[in-house]
LONU-445228 format. One record per atom (N, C-alpha, C, CB): residue in three letters; x, y, z. Coordinates in pm, whole numbers, padded with zeros to 5 digits, always signed. Glycine has a CB too. Layout:
N
ALAXYZ...
end
This chain:
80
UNK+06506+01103-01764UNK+06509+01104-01620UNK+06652+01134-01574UNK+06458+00969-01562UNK+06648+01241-01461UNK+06823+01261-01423UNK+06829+01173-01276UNK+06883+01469-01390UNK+06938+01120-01238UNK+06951+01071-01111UNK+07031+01204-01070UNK+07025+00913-01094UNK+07023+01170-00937UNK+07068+01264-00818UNK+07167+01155-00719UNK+06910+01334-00721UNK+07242+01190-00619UNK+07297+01065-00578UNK+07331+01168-00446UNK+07430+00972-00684UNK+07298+01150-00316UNK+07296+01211-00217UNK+07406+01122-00083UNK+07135+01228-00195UNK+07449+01198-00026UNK+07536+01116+00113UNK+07440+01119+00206UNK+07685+01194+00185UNK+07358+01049+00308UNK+07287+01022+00397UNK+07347+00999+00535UNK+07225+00930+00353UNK+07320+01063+00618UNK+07354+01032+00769UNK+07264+00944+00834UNK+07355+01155+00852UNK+07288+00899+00885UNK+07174+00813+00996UNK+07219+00805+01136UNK+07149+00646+00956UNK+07201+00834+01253UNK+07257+00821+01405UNK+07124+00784+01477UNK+07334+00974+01474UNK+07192+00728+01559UNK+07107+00662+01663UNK+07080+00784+01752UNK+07181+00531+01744UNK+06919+00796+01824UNK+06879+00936+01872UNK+06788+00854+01989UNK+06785+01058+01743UNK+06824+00847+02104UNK+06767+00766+02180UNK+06734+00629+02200UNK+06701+00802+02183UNK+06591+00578+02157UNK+06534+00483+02096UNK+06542+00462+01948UNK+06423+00494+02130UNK+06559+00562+01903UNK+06487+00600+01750UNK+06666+00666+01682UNK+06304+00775+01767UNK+06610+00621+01577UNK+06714+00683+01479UNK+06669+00810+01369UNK+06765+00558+01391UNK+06785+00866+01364UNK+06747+01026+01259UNK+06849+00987+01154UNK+06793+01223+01343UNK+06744+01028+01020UNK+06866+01024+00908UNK+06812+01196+00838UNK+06851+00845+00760UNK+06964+01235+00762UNK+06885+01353+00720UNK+06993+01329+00588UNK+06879+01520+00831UNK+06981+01452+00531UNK+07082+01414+00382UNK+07138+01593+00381UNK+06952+01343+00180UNK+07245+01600+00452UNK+07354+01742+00449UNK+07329+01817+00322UNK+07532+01701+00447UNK+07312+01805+00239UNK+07300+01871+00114UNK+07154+01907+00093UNK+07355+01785+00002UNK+07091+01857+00116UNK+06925+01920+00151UNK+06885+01945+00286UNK+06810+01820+00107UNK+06888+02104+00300UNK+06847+02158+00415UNK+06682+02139+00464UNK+06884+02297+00397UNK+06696+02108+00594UNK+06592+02043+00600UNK+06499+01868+00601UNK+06577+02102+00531UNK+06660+01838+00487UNK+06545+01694+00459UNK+06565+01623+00589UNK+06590+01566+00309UNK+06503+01591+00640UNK+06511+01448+00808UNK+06400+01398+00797UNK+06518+01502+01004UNK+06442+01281+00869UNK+06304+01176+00949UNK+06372+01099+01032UNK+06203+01061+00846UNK+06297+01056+01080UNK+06291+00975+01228UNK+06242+00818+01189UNK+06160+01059+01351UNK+06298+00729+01227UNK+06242+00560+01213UNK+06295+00484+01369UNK+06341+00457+01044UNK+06213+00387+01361UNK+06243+00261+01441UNK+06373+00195+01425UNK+06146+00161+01411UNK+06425+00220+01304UNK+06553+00081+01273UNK+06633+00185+01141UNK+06458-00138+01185UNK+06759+00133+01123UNK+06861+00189+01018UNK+06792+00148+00879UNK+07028+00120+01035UNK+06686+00040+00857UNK+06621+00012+00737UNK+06536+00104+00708UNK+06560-00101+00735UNK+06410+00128+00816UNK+06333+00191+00800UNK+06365+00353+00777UNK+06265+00152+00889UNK+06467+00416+00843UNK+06508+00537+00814UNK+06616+00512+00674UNK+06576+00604+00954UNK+06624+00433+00616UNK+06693+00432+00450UNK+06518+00412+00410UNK+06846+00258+00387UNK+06468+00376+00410UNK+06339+00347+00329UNK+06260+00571+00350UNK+06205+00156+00454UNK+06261+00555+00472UNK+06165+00714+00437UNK+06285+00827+00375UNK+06079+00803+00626UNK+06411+00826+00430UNK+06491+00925+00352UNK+06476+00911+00195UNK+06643+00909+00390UNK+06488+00764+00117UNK+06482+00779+00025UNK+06330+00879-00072UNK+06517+00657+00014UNK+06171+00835+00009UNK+06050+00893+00031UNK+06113+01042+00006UNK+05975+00856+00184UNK+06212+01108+00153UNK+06227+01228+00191UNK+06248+01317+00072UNK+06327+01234+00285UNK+06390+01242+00031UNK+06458+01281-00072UNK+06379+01365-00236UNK+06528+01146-00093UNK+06302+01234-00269UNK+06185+01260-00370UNK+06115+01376-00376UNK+06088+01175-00356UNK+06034+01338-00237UNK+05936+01459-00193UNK+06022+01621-00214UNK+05890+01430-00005UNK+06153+01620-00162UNK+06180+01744-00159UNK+06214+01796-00298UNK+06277+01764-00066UNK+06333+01663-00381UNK+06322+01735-00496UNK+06201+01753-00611UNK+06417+01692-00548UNK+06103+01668-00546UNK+05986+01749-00621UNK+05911+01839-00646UNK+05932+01732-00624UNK+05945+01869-00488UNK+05872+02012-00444UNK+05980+02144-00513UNK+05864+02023-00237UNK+06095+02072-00529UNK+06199+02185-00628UNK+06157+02187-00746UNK+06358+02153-00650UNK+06134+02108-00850UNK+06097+02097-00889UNK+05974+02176-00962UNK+06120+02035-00847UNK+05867+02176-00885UNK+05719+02247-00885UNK+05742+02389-00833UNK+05602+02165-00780UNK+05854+02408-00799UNK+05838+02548-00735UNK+05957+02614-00860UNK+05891+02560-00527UNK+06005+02528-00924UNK+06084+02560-01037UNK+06254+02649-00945UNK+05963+02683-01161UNK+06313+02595-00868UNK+06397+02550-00794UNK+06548+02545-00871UNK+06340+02424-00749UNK+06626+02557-00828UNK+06758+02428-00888UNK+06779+02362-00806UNK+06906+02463-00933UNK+06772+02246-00816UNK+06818+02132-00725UNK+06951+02131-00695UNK+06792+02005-00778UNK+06972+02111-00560UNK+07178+02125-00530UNK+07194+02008-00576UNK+07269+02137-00347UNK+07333+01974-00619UNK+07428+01883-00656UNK+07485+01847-00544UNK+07518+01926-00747UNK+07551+01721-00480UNK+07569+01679-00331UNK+07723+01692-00385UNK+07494+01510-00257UNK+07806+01779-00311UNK+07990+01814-00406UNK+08089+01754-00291UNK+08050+02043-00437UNK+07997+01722-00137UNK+08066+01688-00039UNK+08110+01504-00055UNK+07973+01738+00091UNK+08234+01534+00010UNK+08296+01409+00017UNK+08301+01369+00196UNK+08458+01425-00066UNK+08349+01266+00241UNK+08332+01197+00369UNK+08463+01204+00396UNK+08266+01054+00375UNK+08522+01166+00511UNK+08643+01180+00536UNK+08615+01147+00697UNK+08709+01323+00485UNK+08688+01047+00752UNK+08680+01008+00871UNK+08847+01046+00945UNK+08629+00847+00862UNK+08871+01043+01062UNK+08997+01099+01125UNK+09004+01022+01264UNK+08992+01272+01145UNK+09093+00927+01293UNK+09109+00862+01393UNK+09208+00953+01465UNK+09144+00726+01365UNK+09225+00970+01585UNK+09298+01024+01678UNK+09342+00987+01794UNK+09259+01099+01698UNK+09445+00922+01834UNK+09488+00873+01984UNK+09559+00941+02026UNK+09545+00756+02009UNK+09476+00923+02206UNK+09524+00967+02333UNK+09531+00927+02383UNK+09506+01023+02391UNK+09668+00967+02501UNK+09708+00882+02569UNK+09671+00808+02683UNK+09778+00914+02581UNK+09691+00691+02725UNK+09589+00622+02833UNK+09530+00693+02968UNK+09661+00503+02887UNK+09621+00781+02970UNK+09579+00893+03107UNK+09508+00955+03084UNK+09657+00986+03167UNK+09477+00988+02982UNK+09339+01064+02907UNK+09248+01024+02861UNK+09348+01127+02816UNK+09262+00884+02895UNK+09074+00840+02764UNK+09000+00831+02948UNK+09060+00563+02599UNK+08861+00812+02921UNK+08844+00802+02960UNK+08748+00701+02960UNK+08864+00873+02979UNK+08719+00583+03063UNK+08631+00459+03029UNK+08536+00480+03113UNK+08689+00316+03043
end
């Protein structure tokens, strides 16, 4: 068995939250709560590389890294 190990987004989308996984085009779903959208992405995830799989595919490798960037401006400029 090979593992795969994917970076997952999740954002809040109204009511509802969207998670998708950047490295698989396509993969998303929609849930009630940040649990429930980790519970179907992981579902998502499966499903798609299975369908790679069966369609005899190469599965991408996830090569992206995260990187966050704080930035301040000055009080005359934020705006509250």
């Amino acid at each position: 068995m090979n593992n795969y190990t994917y970076r997952t987004i999740i954002e809040k989308d109204g009511k509802q939250y969207h998670g998708y996984v950047p490295a698989l085009r396509g993969c998303h779903t929609y849930g009630n709560s940040i649990e429930e959208v980790q519970i179907l992405l992981k579902d998502a995830i499966n499903v798609y590389l299975e369908s790679l799989v069966e369609d005899k595919l190469v599965i991408p490798i996830d090569t992206s890294f995260e990187s966050f960037e704080t930035i301040s401006l000055p009080k005359n400029l934020v705006y509250v």
